[in-house]
C-alpha positions in Angstrom: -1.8 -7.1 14.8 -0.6 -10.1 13.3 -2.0 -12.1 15.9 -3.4 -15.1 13.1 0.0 -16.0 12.2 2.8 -14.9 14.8 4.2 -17.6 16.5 2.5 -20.3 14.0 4.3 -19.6 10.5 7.9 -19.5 10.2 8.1 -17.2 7.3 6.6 -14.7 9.3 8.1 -15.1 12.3 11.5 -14.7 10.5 10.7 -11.7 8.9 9.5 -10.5 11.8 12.9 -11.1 14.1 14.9 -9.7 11.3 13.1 -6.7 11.5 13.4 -6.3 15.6 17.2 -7.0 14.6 17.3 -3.8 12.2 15.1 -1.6 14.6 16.2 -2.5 18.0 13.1 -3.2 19.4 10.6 -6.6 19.6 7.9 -5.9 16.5 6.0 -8.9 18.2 5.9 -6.6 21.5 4.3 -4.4 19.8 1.8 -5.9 18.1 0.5 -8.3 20.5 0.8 -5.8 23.7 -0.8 -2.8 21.4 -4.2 -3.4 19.8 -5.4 -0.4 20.7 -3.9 -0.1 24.4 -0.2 1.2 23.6 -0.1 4.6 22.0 3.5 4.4 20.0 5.2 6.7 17.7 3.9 7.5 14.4 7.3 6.3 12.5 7.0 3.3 15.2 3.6 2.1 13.7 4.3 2.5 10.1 7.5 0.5 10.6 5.0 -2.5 12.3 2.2 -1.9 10.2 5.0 -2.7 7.3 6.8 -5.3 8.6 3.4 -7.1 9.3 1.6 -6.4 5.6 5.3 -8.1 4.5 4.7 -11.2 6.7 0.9 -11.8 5.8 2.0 -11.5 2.4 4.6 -14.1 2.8 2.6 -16.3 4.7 -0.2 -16.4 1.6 2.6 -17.2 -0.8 4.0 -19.6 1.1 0.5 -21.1 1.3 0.4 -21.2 -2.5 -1.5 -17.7 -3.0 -0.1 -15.9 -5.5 -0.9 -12.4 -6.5 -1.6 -11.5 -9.9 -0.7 -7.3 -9.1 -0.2 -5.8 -5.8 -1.3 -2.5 -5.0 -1.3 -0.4 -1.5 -3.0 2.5 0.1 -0.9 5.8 0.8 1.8 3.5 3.4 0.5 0.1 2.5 2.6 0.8 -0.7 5.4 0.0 0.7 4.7 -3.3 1.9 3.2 -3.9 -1.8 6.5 -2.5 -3.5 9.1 -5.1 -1.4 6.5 -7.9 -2.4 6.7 -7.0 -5.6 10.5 -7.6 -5.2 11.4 -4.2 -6.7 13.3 -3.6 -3.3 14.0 -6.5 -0.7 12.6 -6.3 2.7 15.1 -5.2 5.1 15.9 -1.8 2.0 12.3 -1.3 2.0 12.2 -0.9 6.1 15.0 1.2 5.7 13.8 3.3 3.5 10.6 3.8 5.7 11.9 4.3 8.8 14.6 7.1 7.1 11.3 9.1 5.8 9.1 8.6 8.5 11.9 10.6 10.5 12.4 12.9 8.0 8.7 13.9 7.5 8.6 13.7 11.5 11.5 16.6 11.4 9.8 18.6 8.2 6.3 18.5 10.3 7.4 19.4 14.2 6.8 23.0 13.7 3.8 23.6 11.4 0.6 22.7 11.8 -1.4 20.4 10.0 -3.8 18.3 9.9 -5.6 15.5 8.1 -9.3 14.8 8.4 -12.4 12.1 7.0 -15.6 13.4 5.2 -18.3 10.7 5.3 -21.6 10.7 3.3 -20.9 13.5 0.8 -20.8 13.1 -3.1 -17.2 13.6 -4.1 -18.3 16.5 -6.2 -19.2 18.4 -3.2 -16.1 17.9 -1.0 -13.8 18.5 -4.0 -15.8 21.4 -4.1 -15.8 22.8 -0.7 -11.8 22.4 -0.9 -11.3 24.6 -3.9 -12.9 27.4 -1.8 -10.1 26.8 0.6 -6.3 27.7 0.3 -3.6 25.2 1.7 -6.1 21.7 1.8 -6.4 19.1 -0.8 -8.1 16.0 -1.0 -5.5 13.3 0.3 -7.4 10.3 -0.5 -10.6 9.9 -2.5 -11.3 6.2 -1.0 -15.1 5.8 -2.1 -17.5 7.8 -4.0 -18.5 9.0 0.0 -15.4 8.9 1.6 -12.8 11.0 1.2 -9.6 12.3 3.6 -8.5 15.7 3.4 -5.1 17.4 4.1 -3.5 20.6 4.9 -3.3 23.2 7.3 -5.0 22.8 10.4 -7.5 25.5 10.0 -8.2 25.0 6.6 -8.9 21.2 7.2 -10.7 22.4 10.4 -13.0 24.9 8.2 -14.0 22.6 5.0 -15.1 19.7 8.1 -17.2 22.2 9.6 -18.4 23.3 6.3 -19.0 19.3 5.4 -21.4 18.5 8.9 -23.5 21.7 7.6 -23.7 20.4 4.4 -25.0 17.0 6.2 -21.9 14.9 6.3 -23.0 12.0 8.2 -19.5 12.6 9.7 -16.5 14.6 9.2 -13.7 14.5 11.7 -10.0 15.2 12.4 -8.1 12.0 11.7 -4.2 13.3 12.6 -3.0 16.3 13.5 0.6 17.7 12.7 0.8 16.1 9.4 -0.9 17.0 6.0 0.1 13.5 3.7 -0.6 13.4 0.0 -0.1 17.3 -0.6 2.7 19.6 -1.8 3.5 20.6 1.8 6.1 17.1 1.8 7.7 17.9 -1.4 11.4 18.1 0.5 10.7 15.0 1.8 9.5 13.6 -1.4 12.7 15.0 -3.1 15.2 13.1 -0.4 13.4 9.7 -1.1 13.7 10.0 -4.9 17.7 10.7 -4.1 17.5 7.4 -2.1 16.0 5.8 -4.6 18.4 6.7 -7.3 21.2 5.1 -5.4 19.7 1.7 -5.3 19.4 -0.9 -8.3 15.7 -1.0 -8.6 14.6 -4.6 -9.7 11.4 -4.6 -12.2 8.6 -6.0 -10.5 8.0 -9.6 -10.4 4.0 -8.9 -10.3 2.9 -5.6 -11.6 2.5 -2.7 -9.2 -0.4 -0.6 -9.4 -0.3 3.0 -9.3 -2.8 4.0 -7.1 -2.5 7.8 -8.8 -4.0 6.6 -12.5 -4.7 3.2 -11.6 -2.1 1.9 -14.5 0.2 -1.2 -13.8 3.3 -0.4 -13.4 6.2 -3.0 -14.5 9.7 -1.3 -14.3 11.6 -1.3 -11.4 12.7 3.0 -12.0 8.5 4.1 -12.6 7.2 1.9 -8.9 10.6 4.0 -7.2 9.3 7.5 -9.0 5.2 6.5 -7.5 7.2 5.7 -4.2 8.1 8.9 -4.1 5.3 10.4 -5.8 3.1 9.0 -3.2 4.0 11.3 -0.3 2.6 13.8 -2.3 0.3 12.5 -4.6 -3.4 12.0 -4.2 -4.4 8.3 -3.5 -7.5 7.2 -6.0 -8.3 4.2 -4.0 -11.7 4.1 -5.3 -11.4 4.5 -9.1 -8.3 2.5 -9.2 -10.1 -0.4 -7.7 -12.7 0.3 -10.1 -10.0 0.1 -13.1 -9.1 -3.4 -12.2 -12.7 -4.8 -11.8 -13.7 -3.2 -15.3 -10.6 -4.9 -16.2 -11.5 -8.1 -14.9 -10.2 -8.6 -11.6 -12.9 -9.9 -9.4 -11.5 -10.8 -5.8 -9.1 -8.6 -3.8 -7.2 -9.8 -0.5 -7.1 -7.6 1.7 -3.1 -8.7 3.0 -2.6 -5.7 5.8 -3.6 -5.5 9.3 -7.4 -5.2 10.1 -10.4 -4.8 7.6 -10.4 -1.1 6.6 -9.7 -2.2 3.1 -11.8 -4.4 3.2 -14.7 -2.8 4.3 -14.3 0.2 1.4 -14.8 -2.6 -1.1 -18.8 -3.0 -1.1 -19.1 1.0 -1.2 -17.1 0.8 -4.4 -17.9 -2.3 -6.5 -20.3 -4.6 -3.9 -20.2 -7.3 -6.8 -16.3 -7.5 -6.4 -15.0 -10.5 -3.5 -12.4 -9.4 -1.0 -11.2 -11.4 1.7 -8.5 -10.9 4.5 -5.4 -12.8 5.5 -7.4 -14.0 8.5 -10.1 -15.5 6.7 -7.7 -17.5 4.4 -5.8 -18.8 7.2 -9.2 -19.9 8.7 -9.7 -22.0 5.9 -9.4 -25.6 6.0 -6.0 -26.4 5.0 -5.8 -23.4 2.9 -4.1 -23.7 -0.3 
């Protein structure tokens, strides 16, 4: 992760050693010894994953790229809530790293799961999880792609229920936690109390709230979606829809590696997306 701008742009390599200065440990270690050979702790990777969305966003601005509106999916919100400048970098890592542990401690015991559904109509998963107690849909990404949560079982039964129904796949994703459902309420309820302590800036760029798709431009609404989002649905799909009906044509796609990127055709395919990588390729990007 990260690996197109470590070690070559300043703003992100300062951003990056204040964050190993807060944590304790080298974020550079971890990106550049990971990709995809270093298992590390779930609050570990959503730390990185946040520190390194922040840097590629810096880098672009610092390139002259300026957003118009900044949104994130489920943790990329986050990253797009300190570059919005509601909360400064170091509060926002704070923040994260505090609920990551707390929904860590909330989780241990129960069991839960998360889990993809590819190739269905949306109609028909939403379906097959109203039959079920204890699972929601977590994230309705495309009009064929959607993420369920909830108790193990549960999310076990409505994937087994999908592949008979002729999912072209439907798979656990993580197991021991169920994000975007009721089950992280408590943990929902601590952040808010965190929140309400801080002096929320307004955003400098609108956030958008990836629950109705609406831009969001005071600093005390983007700290109640914060919180809202642990146990909110994420509407990646329609609200990328609202903002090319509203006339936003090209998305960049700011965190680490291309999911994002690739959802984009199976929801408008006449909408442009690049990634942080690609811009940087350019010659003497601007």
């Amino acid at each position: 992760m990260g690996g197109e701008f470590l070690g070559r742009e300043p703003v992100a390599d300062e951003l990056v050693r204040q964050a190993s200065d807060l944590l304790g440990y080298s974020v550079e270690a971890v990106c550049l010894e990971g990709s995809g050979r270093k298992v590390v702790p779930p609050r570990q990777e959503s730390e990185v994953i946040y520190v390194i969305s922040c840097a590629a966003a810096a880098v672009l601005r610092s390139r002259g790229w300026q957003p118009a509106a900044v949104l994130g999916h489920s943790l990329g919100s986050w990253a797009a809530v300190a570059t919005s400048g509601v909360l400064d970098f170091a509060t926002g890592l704070h923040l994260l790293g505090l609920t990551e542990q707390r929904i860590h401690d909330w989780v241990e015991s129960q069991d839960h799961a998360m889990g993809v559904i590819l190739g269905l109509d949306a109609p028909v998963v939403a379906d097959l999880v109203s039959a079920e107690r204890d699972v929601w849909v977590a994230n309705w990404n495309s009009p064929r792609q959607q993420v369920i949560s909830g108790m193990a079982l549960a999310v076990e039964r409505v994937l087994a229920e999908s592949l008979a129904r002729q999912a072209k796949q439907a798979r656990v994703l993580v197991r021991s936690r169920a994000m975007h459902t009721p089950f992280l309420e408590p943990v929902a309820r601590a952040l808010r109390t965190d929140l309400a302590e801080l002096p929320l800036r307004d955003p400098q760029v609108p956030v958008i709230d990836t629950r109705t798709g609406n831009e969001l431009r005071r600093g005390l609404e983007v700290g109640e979606f914060l919180a809202d989002c642990l146990t909110a649905p994420v509407h990646w799909g329609q609200t990328i829809l609202s903002r090319t009906q509203q006339g936003t044509n090209r998305f960049i796609d700011v965190g680490p590696g291309t999911v994002l990127a690739g959802m984009l055709p199976f929801i408008d395919n006449q909408a442009a997306v690049m990634t942080t990588a690609q811009i940087l390729e350019l010659k003497g990007a601007t």
